[in-house]
PyMOL Python script that loads the backbone (N, CA, C, O; Angstrom):
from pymol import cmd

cmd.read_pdbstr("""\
ATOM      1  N   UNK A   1      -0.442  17.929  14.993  1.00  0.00           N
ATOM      2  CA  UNK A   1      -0.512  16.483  14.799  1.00  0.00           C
ATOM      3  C   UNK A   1       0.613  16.061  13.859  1.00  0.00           C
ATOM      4  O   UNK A   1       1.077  16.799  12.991  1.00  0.00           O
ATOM      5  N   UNK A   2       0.943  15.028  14.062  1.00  0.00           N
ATOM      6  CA  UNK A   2       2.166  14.189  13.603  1.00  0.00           C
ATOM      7  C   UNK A   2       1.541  14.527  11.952  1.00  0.00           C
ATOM      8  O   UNK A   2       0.606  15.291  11.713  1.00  0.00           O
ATOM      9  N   UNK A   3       2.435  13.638  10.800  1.00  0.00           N
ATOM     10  CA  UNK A   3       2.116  13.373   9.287  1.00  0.00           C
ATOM     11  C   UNK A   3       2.673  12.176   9.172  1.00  0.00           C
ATOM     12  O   UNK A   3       3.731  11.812   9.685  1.00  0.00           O
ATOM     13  N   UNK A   4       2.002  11.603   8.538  1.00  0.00           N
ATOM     14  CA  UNK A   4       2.623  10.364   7.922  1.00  0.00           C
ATOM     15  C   UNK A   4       2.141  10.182   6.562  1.00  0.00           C
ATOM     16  O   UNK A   4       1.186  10.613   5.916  1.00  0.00           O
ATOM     17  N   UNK A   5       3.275   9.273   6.306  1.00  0.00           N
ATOM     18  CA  UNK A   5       2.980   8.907   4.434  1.00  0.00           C
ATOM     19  C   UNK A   5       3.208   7.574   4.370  1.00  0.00           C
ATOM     20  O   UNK A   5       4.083   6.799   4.755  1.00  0.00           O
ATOM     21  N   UNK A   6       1.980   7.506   3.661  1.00  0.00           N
ATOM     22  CA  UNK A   6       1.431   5.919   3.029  1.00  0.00           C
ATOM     23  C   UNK A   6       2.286   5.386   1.395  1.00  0.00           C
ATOM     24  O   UNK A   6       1.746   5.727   0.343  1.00  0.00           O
ATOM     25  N   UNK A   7       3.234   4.792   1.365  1.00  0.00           N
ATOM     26  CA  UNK A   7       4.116   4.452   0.250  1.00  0.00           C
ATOM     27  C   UNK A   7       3.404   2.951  -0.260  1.00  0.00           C
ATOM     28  O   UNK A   7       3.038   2.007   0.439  1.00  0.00           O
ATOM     29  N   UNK A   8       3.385   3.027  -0.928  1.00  0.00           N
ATOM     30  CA  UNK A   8       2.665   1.697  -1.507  1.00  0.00           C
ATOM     31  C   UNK A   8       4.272   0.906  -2.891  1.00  0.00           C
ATOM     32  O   UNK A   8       5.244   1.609  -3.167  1.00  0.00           O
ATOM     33  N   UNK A   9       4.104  -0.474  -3.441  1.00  0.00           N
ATOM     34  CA  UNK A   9       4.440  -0.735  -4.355  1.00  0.00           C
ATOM     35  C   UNK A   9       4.180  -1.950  -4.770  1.00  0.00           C
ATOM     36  O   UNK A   9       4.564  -2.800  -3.966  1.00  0.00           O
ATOM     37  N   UNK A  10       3.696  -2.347  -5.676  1.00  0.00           N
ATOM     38  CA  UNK A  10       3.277  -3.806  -6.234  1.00  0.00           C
ATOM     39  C   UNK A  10       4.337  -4.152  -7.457  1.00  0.00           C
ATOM     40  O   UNK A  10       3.855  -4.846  -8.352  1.00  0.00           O
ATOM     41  N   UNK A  11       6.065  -3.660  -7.646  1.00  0.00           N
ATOM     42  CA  UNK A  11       7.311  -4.076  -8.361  1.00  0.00           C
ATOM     43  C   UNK A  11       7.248  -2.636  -9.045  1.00  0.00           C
ATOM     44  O   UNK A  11       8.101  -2.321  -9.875  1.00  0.00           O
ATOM     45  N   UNK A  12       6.042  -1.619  -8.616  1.00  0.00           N
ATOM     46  CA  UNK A  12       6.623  -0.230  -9.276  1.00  0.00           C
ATOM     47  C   UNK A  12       6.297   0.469  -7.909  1.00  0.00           C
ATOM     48  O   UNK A  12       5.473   0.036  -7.104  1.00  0.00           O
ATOM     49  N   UNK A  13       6.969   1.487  -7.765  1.00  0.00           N
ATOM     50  CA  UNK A  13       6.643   2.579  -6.282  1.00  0.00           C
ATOM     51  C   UNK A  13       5.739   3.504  -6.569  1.00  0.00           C
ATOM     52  O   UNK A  13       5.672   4.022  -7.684  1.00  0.00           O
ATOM     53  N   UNK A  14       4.699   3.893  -5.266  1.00  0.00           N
ATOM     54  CA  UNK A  14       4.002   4.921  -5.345  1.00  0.00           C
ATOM     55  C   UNK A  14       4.064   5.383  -4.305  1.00  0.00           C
ATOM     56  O   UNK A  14       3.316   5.221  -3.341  1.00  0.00           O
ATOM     57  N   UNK A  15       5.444   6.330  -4.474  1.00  0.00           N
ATOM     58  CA  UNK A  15       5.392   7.528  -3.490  1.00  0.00           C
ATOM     59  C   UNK A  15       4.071   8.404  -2.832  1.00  0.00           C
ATOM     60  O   UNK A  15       3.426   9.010  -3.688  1.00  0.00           O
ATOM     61  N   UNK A  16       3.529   8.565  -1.247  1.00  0.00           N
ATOM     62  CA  UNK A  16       3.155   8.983  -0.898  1.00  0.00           C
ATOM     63  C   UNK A  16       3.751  10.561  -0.753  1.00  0.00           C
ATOM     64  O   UNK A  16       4.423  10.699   0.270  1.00  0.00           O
ATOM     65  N   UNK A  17       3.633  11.746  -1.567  1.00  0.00           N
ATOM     66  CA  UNK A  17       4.396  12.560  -1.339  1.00  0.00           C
ATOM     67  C   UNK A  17       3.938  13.938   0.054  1.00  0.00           C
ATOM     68  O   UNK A  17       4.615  14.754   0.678  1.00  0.00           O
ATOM     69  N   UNK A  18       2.603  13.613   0.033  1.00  0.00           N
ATOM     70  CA  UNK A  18       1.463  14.338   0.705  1.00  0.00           C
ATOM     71  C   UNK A  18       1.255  14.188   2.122  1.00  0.00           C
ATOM     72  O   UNK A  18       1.134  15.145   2.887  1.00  0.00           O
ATOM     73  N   UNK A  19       1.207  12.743   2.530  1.00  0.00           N
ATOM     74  CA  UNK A  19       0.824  12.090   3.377  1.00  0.00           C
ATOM     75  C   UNK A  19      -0.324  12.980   4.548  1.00  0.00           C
ATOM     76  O   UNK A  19      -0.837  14.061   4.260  1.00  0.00           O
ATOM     77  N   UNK A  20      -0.489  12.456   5.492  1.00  0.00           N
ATOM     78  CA  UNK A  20      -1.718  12.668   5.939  1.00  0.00           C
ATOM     79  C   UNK A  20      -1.595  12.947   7.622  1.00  0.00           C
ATOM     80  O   UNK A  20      -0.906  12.143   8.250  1.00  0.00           O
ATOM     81  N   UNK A  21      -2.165  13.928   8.274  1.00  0.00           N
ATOM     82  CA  UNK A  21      -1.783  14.112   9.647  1.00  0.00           C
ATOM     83  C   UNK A  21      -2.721  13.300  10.621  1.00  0.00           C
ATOM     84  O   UNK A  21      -3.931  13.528  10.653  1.00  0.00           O
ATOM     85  N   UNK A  22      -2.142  12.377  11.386  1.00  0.00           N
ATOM     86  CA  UNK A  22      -2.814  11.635  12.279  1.00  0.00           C
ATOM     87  C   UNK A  22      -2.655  11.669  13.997  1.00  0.00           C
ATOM     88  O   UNK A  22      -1.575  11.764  14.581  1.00  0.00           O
ATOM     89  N   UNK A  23      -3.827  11.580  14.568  1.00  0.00           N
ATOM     90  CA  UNK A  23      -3.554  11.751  16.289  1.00  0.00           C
ATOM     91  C   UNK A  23      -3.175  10.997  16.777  1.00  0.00           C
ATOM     92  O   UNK A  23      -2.705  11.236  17.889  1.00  0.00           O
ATOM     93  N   UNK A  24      -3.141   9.648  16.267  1.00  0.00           N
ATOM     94  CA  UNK A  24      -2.406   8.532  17.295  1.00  0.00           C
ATOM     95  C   UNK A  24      -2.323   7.221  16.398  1.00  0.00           C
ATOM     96  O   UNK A  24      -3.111   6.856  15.526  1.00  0.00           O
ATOM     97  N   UNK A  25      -0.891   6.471  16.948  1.00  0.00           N
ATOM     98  CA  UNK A  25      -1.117   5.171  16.250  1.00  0.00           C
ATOM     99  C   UNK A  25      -1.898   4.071  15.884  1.00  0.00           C
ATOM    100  O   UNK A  25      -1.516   3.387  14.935  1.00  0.00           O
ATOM    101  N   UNK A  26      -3.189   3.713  16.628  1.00  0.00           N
ATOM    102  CA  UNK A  26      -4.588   3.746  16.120  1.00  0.00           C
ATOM    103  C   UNK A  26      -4.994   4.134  14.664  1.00  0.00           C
ATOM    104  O   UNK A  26      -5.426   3.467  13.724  1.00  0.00           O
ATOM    105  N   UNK A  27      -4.773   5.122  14.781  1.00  0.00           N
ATOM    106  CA  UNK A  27      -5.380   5.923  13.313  1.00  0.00           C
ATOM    107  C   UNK A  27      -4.702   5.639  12.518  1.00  0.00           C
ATOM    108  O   UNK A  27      -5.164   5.268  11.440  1.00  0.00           O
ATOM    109  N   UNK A  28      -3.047   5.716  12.788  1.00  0.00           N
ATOM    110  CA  UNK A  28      -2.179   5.232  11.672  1.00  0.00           C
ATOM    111  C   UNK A  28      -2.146   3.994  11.178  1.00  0.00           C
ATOM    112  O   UNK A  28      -1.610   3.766  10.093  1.00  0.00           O
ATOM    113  N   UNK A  29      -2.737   3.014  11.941  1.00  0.00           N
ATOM    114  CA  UNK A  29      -2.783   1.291  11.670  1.00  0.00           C
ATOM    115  C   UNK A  29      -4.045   1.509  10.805  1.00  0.00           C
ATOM    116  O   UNK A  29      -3.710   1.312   9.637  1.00  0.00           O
ATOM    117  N   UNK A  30      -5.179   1.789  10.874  1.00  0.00           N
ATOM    118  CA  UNK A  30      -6.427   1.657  10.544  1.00  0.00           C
ATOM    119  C   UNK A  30      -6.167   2.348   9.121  1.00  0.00           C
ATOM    120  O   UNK A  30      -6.912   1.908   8.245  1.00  0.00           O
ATOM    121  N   UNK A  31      -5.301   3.298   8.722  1.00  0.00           N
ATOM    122  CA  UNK A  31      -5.097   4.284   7.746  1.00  0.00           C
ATOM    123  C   UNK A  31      -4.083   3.430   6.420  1.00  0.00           C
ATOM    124  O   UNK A  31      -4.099   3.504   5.191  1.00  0.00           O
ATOM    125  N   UNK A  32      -3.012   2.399   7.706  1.00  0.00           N
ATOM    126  CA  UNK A  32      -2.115   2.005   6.597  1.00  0.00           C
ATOM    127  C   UNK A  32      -2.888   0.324   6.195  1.00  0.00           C
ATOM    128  O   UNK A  32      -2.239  -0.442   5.482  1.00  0.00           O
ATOM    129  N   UNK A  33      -3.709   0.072   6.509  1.00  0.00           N
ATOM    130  CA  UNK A  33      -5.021  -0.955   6.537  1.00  0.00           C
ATOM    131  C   UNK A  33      -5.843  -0.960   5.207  1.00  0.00           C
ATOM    132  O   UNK A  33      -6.134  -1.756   4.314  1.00  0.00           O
ATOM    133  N   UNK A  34      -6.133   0.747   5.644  1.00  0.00           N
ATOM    134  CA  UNK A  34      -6.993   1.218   4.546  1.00  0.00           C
ATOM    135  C   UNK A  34      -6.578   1.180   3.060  1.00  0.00           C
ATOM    136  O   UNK A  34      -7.100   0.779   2.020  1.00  0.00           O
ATOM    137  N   UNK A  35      -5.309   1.821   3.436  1.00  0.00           N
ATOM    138  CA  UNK A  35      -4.382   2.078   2.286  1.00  0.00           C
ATOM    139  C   UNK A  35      -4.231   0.475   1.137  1.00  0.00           C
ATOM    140  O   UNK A  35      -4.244   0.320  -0.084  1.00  0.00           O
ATOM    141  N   UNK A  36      -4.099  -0.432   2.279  1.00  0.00           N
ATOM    142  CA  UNK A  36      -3.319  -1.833   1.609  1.00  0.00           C
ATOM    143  C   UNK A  36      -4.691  -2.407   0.560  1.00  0.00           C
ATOM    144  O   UNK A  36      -4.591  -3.031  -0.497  1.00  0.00           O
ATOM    145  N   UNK A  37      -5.821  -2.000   1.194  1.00  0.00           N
ATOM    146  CA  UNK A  37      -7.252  -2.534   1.007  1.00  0.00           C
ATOM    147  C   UNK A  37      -7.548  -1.929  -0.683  1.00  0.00           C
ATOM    148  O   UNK A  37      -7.401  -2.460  -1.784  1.00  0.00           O
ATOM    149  N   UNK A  38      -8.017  -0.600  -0.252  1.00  0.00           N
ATOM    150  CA  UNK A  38      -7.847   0.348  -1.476  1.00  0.00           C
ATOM    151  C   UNK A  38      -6.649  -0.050  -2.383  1.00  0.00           C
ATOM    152  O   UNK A  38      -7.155  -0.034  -3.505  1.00  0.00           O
ATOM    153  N   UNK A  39      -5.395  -0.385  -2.518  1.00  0.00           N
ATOM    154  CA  UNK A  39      -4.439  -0.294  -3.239  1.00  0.00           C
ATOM    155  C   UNK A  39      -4.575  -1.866  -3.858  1.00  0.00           C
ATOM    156  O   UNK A  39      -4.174  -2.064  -5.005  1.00  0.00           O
ATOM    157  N   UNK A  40      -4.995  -2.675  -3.282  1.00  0.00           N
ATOM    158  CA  UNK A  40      -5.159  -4.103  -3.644  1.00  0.00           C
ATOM    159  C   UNK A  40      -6.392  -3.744  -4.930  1.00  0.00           C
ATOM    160  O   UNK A  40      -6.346  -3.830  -6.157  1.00  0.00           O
ATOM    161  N   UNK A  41      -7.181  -3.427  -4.217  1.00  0.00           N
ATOM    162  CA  UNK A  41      -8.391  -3.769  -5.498  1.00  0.00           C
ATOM    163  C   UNK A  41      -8.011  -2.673  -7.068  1.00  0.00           C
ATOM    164  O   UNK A  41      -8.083  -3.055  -8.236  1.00  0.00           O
ATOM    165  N   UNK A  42      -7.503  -0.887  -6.433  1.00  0.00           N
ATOM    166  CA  UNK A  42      -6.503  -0.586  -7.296  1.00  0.00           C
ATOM    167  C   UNK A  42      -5.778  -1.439  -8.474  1.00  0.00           C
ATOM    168  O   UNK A  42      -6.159  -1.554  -9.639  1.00  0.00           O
ATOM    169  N   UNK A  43      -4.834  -1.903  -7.968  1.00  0.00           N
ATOM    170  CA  UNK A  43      -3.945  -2.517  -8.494  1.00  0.00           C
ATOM    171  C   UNK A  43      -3.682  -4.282  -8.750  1.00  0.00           C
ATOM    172  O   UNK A  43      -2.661  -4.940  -8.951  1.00  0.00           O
ATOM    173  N   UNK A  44      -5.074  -4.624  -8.634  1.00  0.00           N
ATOM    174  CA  UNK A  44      -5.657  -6.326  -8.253  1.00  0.00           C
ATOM    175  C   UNK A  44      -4.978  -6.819 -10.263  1.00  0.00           C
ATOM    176  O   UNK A  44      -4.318  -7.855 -10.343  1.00  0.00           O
ATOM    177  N   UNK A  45      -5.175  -6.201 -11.283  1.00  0.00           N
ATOM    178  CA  UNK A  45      -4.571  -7.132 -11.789  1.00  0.00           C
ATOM    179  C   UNK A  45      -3.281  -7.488 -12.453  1.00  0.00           C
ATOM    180  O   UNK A  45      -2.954  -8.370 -13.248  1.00  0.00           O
ATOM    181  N   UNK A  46      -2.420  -6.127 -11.632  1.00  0.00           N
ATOM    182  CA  UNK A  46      -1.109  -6.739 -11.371  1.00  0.00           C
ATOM    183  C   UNK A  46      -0.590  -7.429  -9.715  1.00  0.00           C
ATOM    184  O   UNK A  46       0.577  -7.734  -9.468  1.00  0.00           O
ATOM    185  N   UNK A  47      -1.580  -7.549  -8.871  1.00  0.00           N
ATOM    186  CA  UNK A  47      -1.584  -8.226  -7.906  1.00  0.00           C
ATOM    187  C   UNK A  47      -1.440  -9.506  -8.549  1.00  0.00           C
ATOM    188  O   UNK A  47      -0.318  -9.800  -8.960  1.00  0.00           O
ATOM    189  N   UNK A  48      -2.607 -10.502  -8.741  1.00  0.00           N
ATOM    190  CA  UNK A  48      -2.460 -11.351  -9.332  1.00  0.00           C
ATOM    191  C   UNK A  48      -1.647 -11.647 -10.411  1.00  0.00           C
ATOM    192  O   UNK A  48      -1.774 -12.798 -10.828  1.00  0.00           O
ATOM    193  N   UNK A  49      -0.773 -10.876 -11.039  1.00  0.00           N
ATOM    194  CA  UNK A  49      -0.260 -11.434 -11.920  1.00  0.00           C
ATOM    195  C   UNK A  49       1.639 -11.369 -11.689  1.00  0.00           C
ATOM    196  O   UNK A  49       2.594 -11.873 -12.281  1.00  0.00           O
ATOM    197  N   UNK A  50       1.465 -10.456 -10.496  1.00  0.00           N
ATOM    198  CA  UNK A  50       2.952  -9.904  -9.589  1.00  0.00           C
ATOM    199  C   UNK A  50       3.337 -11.142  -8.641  1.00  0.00           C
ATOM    200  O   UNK A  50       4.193 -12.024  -8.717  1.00  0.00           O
ATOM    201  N   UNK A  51       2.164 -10.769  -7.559  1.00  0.00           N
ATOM    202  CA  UNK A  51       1.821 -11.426  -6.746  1.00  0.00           C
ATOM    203  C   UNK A  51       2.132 -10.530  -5.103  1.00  0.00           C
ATOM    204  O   UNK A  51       1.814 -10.958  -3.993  1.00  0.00           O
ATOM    205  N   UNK A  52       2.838  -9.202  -5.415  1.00  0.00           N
ATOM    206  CA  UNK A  52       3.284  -8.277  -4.216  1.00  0.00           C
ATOM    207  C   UNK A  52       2.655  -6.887  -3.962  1.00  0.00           C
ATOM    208  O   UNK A  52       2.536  -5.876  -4.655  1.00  0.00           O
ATOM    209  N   UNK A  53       2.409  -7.120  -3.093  1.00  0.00           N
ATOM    210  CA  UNK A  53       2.164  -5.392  -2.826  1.00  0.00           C
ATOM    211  C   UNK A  53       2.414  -4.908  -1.304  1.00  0.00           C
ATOM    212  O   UNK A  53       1.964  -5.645  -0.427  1.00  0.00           O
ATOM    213  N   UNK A  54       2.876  -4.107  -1.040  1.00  0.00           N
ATOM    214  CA  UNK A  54       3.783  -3.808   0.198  1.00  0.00           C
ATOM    215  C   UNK A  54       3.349  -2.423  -0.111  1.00  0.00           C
ATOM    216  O   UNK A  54       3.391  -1.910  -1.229  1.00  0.00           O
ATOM    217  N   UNK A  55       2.773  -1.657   1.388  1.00  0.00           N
ATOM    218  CA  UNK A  55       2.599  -0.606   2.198  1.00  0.00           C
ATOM    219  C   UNK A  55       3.755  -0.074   3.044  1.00  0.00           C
ATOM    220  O   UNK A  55       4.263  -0.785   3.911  1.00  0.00           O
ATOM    221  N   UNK A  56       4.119   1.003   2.832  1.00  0.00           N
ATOM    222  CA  UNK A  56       5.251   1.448   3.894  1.00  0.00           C
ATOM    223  C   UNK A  56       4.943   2.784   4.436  1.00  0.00           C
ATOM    224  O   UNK A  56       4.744   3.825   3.810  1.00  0.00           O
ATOM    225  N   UNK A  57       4.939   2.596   5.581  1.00  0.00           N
ATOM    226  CA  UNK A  57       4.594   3.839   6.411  1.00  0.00           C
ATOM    227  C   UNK A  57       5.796   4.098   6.912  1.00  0.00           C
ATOM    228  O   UNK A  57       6.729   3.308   7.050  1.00  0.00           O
ATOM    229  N   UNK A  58       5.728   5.759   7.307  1.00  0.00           N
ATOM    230  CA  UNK A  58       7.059   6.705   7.230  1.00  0.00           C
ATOM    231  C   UNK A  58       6.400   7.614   8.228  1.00  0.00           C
ATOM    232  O   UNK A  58       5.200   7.861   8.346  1.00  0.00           O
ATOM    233  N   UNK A  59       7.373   8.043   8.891  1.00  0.00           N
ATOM    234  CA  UNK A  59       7.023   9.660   9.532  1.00  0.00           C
ATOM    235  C   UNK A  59       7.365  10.754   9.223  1.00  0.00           C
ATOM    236  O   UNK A  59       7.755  10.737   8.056  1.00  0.00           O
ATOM    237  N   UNK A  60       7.451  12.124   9.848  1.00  0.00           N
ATOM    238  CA  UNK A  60       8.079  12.672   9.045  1.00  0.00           C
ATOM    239  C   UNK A  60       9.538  12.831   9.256  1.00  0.00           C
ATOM    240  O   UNK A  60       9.665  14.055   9.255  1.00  0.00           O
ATOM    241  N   UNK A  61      10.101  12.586   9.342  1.00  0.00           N
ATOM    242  CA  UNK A  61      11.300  12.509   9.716  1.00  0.00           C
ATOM    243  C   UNK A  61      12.269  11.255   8.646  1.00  0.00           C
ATOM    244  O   UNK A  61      13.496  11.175   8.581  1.00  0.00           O
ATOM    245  N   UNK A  62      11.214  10.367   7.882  1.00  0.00           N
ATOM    246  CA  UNK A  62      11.354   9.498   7.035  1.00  0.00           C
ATOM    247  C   UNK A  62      12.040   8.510   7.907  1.00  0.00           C
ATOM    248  O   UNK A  62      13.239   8.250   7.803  1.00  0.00           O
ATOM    249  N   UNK A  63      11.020   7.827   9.001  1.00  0.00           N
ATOM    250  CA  UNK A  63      11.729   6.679   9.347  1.00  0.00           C
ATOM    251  C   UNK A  63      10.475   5.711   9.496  1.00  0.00           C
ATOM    252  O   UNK A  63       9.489   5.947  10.195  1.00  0.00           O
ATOM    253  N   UNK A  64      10.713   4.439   8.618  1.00  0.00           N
ATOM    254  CA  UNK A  64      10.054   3.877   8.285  1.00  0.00           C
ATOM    255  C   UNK A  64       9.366   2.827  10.424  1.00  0.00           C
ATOM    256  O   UNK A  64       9.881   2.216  11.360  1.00  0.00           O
ATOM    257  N   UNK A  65       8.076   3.301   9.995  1.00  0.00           N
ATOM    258  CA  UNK A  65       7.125   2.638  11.091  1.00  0.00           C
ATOM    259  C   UNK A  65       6.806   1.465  10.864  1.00  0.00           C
ATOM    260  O   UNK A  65       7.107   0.684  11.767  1.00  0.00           O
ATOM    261  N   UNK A  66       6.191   0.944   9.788  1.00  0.00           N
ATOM    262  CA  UNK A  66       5.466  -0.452   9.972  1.00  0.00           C
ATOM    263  C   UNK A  66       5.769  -0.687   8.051  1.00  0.00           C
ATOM    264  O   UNK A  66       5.946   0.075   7.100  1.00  0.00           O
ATOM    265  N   UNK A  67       5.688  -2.216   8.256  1.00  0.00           N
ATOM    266  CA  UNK A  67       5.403  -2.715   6.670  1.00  0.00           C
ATOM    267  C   UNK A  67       4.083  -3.429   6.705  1.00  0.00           C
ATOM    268  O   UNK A  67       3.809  -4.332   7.495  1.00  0.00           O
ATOM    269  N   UNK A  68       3.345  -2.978   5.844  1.00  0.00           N
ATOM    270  CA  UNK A  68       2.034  -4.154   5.385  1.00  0.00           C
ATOM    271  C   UNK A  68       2.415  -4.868   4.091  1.00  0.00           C
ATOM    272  O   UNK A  68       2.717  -4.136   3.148  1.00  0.00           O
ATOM    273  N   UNK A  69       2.442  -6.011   3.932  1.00  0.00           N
ATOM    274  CA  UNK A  69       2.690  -6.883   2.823  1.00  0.00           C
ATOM    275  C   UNK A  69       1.904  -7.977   3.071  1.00  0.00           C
ATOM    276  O   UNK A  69       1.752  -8.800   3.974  1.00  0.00           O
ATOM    277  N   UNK A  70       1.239  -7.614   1.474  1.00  0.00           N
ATOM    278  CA  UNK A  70       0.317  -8.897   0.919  1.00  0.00           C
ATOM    279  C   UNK A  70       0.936  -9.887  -0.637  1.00  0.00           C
ATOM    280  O   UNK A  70       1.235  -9.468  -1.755  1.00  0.00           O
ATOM    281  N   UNK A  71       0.938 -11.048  -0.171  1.00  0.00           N
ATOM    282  CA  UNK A  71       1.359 -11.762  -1.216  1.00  0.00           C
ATOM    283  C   UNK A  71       0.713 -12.645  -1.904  1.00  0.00           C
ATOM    284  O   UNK A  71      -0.055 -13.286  -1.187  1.00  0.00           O
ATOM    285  N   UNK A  72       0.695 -13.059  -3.386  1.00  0.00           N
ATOM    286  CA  UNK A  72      -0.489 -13.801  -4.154  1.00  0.00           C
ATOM    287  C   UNK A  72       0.167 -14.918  -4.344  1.00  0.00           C
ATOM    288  O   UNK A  72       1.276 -14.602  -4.773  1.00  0.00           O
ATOM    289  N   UNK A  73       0.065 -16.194  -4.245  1.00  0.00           N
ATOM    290  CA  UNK A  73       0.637 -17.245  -4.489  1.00  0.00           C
ATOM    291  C   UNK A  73      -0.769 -18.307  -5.392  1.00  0.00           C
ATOM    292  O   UNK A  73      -1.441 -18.852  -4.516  1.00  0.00           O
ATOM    293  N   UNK A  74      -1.115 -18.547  -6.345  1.00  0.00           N
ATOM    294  CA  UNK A  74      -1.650 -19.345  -6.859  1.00  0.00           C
ATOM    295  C   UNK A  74      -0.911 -20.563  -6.768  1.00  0.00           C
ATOM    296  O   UNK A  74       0.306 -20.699  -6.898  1.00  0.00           O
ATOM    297  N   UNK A  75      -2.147 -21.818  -6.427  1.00  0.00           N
ATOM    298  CA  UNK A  75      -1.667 -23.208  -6.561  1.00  0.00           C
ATOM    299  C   UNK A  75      -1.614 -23.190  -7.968  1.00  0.00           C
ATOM    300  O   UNK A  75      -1.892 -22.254  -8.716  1.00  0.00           O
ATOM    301  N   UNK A  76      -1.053 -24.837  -8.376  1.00  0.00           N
ATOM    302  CA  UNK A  76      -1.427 -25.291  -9.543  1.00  0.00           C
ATOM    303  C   UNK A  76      -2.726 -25.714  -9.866  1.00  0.00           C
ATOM    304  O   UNK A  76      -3.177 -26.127 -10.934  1.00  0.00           O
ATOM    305  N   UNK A  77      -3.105 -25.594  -9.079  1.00  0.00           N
ATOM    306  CA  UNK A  77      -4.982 -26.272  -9.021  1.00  0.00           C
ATOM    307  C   UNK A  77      -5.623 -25.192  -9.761  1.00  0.00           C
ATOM    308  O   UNK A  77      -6.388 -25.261 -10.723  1.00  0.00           O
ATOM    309  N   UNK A  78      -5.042 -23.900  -8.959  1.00  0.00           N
ATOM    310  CA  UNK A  78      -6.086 -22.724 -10.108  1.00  0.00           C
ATOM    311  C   UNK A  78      -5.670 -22.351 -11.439  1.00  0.00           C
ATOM    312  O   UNK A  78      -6.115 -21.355 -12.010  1.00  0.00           O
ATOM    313  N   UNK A  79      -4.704 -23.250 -12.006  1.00  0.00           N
ATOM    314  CA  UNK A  79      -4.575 -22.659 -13.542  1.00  0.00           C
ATOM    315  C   UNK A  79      -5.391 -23.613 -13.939  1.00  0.00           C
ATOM    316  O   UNK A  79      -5.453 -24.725 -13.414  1.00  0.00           O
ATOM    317  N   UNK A  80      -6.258 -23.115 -15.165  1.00  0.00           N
ATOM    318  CA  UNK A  80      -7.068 -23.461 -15.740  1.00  0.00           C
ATOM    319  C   UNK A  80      -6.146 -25.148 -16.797  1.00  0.00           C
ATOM    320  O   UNK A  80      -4.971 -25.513 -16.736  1.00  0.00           O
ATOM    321  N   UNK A  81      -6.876 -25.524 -17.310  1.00  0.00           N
ATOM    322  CA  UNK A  81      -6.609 -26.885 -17.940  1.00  0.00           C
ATOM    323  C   UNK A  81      -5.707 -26.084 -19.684  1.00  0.00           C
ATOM    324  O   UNK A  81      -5.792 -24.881 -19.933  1.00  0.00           O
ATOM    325  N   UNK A  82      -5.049 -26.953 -20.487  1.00  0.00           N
ATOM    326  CA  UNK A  82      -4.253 -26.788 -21.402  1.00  0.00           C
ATOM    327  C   UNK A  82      -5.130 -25.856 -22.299  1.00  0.00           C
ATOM    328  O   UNK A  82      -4.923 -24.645 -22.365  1.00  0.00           O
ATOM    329  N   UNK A  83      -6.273 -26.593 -23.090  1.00  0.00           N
ATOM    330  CA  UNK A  83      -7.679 -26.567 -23.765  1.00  0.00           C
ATOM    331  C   UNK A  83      -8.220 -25.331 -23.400  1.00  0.00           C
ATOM    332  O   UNK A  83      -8.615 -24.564 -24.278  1.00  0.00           O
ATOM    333  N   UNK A  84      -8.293 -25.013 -22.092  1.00  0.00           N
ATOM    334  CA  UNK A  84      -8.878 -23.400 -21.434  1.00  0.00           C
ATOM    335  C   UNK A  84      -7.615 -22.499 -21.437  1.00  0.00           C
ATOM    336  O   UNK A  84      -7.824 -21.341 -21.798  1.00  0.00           O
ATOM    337  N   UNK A  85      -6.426 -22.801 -21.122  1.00  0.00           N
ATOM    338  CA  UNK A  85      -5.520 -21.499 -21.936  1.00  0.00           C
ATOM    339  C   UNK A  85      -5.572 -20.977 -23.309  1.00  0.00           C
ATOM    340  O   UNK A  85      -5.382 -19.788 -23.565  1.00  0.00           O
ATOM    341  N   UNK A  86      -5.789 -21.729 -24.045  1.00  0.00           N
ATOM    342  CA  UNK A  86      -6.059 -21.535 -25.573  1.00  0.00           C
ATOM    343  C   UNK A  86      -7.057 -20.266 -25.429  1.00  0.00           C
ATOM    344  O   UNK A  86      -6.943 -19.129 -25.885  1.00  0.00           O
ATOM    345  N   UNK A  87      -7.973 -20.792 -24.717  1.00  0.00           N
ATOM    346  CA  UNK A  87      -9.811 -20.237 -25.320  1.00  0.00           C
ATOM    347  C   UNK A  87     -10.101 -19.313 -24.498  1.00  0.00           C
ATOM    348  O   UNK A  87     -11.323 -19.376 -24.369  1.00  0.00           O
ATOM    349  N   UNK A  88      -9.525 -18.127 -23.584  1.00  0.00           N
ATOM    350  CA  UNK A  88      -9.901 -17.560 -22.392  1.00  0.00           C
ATOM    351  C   UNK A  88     -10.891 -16.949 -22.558  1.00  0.00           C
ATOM    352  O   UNK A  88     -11.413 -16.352 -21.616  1.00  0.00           O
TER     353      UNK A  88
END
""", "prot")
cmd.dss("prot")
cmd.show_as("cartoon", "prot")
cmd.util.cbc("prot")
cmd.orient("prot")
């Protein structure tokens, strides 16, 4: 079976150095899915405060397959009022 590696980064890299052997691209979508899911809540409060986190899948051969990218954009609506920055 093929290998692939799950690279993650939210403005720092986390080399997948291991990666994982999969039977079909199916598995690899559902895997680099998994990955983005897990790595979000991971890394949720420099998500929110980044706002990036990007999945990169590789084969072995190191040629990049797919990108997953999630991005945080807060309105101005969700910062809290002047009075509530003070007091968090």
């Amino acid at each position: 079976m093929p290998r692939y590696f799950f690279h993650t980064e939210d403005g720092r890299c986390f080399p997948d150095r291991h990666g994982v052997e999969l039977a079909d691209v199916c598995a690899v979508k559902r895997t680099a899915l998994a990955t983005m899911v897990e790595m979000s809540s991971v890394l949720s409060d420099n998500l929110w405060r980044d706002g990036d986190l990007r999945v990169t899948v590789k084969d072995e051969a190191n040629l990049t397959l797919m990108h997953i990218d999630l991005t945080v954009t807060l309105a101005p609506a969700f910062w809290p009022s002047p009075k509530e920055r003070k007091h968090p």
